[in-house]
C-alpha positions as CSV (number, residue, x, y, z in Angstrom):
1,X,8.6,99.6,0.0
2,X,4.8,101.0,0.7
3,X,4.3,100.8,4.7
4,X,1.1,98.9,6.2
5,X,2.2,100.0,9.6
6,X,1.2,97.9,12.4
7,X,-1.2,100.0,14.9
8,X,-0.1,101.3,18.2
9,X,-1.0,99.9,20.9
10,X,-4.3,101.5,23.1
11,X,-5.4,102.4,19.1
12,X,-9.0,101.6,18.0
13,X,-9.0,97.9,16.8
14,X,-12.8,97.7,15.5
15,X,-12.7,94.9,12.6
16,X,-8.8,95.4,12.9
17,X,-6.2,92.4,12.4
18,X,-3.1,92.6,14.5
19,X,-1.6,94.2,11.5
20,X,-3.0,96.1,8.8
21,X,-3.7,94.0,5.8
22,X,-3.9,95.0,2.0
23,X,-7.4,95.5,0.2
24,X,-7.5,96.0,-3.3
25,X,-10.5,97.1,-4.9
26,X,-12.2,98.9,-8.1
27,X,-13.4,102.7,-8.0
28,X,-14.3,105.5,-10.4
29,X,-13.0,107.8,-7.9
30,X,-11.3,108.9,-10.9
31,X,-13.9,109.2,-14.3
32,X,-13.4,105.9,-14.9
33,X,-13.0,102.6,-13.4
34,X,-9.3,101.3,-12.1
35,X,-7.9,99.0,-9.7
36,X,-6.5,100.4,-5.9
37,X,-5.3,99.0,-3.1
38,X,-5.4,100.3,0.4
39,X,-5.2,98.2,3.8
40,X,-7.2,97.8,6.7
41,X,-6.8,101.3,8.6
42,X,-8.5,102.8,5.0
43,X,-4.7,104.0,4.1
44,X,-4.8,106.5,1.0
45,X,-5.6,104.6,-1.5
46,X,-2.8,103.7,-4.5
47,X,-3.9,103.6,-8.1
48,X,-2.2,100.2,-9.8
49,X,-3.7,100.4,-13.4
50,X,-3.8,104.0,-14.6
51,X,-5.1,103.4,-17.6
52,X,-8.5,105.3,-19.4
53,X,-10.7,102.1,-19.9
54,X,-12.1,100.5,-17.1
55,X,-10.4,97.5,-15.0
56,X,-12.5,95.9,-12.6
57,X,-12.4,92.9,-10.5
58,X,-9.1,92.4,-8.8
59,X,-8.2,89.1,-7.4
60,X,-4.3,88.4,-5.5
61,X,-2.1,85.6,-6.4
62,X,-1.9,83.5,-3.2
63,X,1.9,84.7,-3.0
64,X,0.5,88.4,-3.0
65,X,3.4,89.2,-6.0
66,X,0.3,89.7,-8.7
67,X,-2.8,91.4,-9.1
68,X,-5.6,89.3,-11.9
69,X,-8.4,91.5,-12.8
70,X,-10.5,92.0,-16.1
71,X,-10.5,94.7,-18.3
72,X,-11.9,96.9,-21.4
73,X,-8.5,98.3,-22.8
74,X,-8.5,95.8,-26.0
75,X,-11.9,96.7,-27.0
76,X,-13.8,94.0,-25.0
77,X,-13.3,92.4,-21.6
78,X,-10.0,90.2,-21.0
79,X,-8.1,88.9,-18.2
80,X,-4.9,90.7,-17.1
81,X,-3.0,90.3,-14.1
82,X,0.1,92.7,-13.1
83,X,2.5,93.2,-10.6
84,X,1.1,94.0,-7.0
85,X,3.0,97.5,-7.4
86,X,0.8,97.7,-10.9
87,X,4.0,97.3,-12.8
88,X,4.1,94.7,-15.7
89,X,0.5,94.9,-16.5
90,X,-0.5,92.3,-19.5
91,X,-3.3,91.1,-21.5
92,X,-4.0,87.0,-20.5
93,X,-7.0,86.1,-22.5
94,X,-7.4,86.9,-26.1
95,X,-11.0,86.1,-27.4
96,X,-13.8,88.3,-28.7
97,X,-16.1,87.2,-26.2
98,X,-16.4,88.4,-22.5
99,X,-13.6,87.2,-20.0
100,X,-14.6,88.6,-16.6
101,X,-14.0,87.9,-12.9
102,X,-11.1,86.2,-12.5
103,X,-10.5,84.1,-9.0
104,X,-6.8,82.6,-8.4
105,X,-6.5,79.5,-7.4
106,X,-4.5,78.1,-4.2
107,X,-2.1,76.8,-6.2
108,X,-0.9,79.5,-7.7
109,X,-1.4,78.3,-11.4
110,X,-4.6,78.8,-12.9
111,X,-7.2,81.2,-12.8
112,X,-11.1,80.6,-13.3
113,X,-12.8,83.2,-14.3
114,X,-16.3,84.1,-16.5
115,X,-16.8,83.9,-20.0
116,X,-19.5,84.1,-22.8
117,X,-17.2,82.4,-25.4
118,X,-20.3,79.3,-26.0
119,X,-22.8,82.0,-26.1
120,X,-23.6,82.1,-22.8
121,X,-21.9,82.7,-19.7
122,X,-20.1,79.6,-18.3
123,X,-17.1,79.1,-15.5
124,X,-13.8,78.6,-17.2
125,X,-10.4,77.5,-16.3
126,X,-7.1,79.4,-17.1
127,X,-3.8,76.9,-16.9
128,X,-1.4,80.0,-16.3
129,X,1.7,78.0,-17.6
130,X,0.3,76.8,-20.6
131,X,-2.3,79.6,-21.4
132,X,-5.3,76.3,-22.1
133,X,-8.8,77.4,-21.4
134,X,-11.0,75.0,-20.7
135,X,-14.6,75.0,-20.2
136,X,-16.3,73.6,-16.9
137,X,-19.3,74.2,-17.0
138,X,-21.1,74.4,-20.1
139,X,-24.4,74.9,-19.3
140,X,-27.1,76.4,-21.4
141,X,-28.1,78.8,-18.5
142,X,-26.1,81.4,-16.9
143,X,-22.9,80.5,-15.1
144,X,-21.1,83.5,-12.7
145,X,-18.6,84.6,-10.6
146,X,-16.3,81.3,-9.3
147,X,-14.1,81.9,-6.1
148,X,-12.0,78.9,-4.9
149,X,-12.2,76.5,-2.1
150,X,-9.3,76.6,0.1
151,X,-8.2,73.1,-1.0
152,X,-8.2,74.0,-4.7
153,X,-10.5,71.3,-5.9
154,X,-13.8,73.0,-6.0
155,X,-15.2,76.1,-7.4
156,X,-18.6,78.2,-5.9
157,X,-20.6,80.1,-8.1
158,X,-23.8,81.5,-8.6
159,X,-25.5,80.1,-11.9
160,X,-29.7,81.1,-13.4
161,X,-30.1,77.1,-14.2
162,X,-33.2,77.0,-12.4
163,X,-34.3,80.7,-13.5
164,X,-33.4,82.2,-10.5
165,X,-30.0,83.0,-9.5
166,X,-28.5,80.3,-6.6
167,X,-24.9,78.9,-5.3
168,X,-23.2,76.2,-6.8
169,X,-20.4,74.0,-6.0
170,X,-18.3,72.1,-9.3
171,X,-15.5,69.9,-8.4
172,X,-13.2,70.7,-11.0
173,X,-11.6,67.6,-11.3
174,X,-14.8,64.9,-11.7
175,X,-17.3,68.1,-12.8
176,X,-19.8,66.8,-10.7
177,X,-22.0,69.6,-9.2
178,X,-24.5,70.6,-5.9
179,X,-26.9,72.8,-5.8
180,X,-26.5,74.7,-2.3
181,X,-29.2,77.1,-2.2
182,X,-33.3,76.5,-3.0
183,X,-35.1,79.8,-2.0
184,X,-37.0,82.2,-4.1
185,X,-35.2,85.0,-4.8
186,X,-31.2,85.2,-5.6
187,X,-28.7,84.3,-3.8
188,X,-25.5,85.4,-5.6
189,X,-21.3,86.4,-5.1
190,X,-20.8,83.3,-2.9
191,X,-17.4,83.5,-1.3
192,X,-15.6,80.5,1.2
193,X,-14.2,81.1,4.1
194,X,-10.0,79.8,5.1
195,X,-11.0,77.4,6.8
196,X,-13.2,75.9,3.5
197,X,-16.4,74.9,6.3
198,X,-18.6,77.9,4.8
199,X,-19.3,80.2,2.6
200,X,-21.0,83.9,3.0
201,X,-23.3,85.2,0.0
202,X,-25.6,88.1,-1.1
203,X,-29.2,86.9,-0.7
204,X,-32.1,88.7,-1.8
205,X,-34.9,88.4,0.9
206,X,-38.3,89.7,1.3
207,X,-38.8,93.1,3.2
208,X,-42.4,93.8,3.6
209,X,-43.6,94.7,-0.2
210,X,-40.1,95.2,-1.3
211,X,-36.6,92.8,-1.1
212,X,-32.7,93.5,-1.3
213,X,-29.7,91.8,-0.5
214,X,-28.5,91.2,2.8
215,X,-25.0,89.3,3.5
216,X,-25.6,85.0,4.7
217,X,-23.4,82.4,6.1
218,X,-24.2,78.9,5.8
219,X,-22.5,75.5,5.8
220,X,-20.3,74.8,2.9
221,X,-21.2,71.2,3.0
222,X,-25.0,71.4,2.4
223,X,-25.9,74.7,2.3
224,X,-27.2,74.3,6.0
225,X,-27.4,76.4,8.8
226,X,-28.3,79.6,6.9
227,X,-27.6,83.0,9.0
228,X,-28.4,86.2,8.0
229,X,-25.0,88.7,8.7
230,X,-26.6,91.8,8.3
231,X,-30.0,93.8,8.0
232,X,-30.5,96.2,6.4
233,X,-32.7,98.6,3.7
234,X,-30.1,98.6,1.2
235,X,-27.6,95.9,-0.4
236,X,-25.0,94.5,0.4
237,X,-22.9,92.6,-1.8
238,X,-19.8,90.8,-3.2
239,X,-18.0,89.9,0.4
240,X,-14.7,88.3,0.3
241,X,-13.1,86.6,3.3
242,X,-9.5,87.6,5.4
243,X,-7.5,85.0,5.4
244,X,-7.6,85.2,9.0
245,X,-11.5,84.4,8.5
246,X,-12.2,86.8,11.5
247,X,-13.4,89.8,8.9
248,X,-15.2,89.7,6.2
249,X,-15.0,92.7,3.5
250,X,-18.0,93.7,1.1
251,X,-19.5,96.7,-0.6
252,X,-22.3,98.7,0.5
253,X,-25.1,100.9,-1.2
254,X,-24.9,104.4,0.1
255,X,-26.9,107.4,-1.9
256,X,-27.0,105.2,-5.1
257,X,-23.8,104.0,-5.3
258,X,-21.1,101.4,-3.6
259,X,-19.1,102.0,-0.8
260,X,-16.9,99.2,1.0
261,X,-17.7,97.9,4.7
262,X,-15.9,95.9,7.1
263,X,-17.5,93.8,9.9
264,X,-16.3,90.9,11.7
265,X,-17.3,87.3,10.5
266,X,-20.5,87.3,12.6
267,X,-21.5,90.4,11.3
268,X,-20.7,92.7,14.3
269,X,-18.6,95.6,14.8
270,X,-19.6,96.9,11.1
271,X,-17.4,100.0,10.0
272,X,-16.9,101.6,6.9
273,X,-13.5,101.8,5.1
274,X,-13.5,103.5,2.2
275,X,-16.0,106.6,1.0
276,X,-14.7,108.6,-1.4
277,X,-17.8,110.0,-3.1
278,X,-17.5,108.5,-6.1
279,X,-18.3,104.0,-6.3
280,X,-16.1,101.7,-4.3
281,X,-16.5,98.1,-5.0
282,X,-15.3,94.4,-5.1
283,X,-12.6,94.3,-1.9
284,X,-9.9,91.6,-2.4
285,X,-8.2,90.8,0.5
286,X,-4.9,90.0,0.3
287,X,-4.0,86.7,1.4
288,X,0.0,86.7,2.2
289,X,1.8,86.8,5.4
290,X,4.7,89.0,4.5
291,X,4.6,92.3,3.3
292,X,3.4,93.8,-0.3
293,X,6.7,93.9,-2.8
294,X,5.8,97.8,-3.4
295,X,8.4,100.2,-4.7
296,X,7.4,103.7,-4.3
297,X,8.4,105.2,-7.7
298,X,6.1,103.0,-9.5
299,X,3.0,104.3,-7.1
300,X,0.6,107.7,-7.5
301,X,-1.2,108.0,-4.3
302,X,-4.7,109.0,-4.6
303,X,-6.5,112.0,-3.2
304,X,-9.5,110.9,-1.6
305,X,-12.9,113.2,-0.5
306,X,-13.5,111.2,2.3
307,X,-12.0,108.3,3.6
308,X,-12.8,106.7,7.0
309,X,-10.1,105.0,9.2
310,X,-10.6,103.4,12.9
């Protein structure tokens, strides 16, 4: 079994839970884009896909056995989802269209995820036993990127209805929608927090003559309450909750390219956990409470340039 060692006590614990937890993520590190995981202390990095097209997007099954993510090995994008050691890696969605960012849901038995199958991109639904697909959106405008409430009945996203990018909710059971966000610019990767009161989101504000994205809380209910986590002359994108909700995991421009940041939920004590000269991206914090079902054998551990660690 692959360690996530607890830390000793009188050890830095900036952003640090108790115990080390599991982030997977997507890099290049390599030539081309693949799926790693690494934990909390920025442990070296373990390449789960290993394969020469590119997988992106990871997202955990709530029981932390299974890694979803999408990828470009068939040709176009699909959905595939593998073991959390990256053994048992399989194809999910077969359509010639573009399945993309897939987000498991609580339950354990679907994934929704993003497609262009209508001609545009709209919010699907994956029933995992059955293989189904349905539709939930199907709007003529642009439909991205769900993540899952914590009660499994509603889906955020950020959708171009208006012709501008801002956060939806969809209850996926009546389909009835609300608009959360109203201002100018985009407002996009919205992401709830465990305790399903709010959500943090990229939002592009207004700098002087220029803009870029910056990380915001604000009420899940309403959209209310709107707080700007951090400040900054470069973006920030694409955070994803623990499921502790006291850190909050997102990527980072640095010299043109991603790298991934911790901070704390209020947006202090901001550290950065993986560097590695090449692009770092889309952390996925996983969301169990026991430890990862890893088998050494079936595990390369990557060599990184740089990686920093509290």
């Amino acid at each position: 079994m692959l360690a996530f060692t607890t830390m000793q006590a009188g050890s830095s614990a900036l952003c640090q839970p108790v115990q080390p937890v599991p982030i997977a993520f997507a890099s290049d590190v390599n030539g081309d884009w693949e799926i790693y995981v690494t934990d909390t202390t920025g442990k070296a990095p373990v390449n789960l896909t290993r394969n020469p097209a590119a997988d992106y997007y990871p997202t955990w099954a709530p029981d932390g056995t299974e890694i979803a993510f999408f990828s470009r090995r068939d040709a176009n994008h699909e959905i595939y989802v593998m073991h959390a050691d990256g053994t048992n890696q399989r194809r999910l969605t077969h359509h010639p269209a573009t399945d993309k960012a897939p987000s498991w849901a609580p339950d354990g038995k679907r994934l929704a995820f993003t497609s262009n199958r209508a001609g545009h991109f709209d919010i699907y639904l994956l029933h995992l036993g059955s293989g189904a697909v349905v539709n939930l959106t199907a709007n003529p405008f642009e439909d991205e990127v769900p993540t899952w409430a914590p009660d499994g009945n509603r889906l955020v996203f950020h959708s171009k209805r208006e012709l501008n990018w801002d956060i939806y909710i969809i209850n996926v059971n009546s389909r009835e929608e609300q608009r959360l966000t109203h201002q100018p610019l985009m407002d996009t990767y919205p992401a709830w927090s465990p305790d399903g009161s709010r959500i943090v989101y990229a939002s592009m504000r207004p700098k002087g003559e220029l803009a870029d994205f910056d990380l915001y809380l604000m009420d899940a209910a309403d959209g209310g309450n709107q707080t700007a986590l951090t400040d900054t002359p470069t973006d920030e994108a694409v955070p994803a909750w623990a499921a502790d909700g006291g850190t909050i995991a997102f990527q980072s421009e640095q010299d043109g390219r991603w790298v991934i940041h911790l901070m704390n939920a209020d947006g202090s004590e901001r550290r950065e956990l993986i560097n590695n000269g090449a692009w770092a991206a889309q952390p996925k914090w996983y969301g169990g409470v026991n430890a990862l079902p890893i088998e050494p054998a079936a595990l390369q551990i990557q060599q990184w340039g740089k990686i920093r660690a509290p």
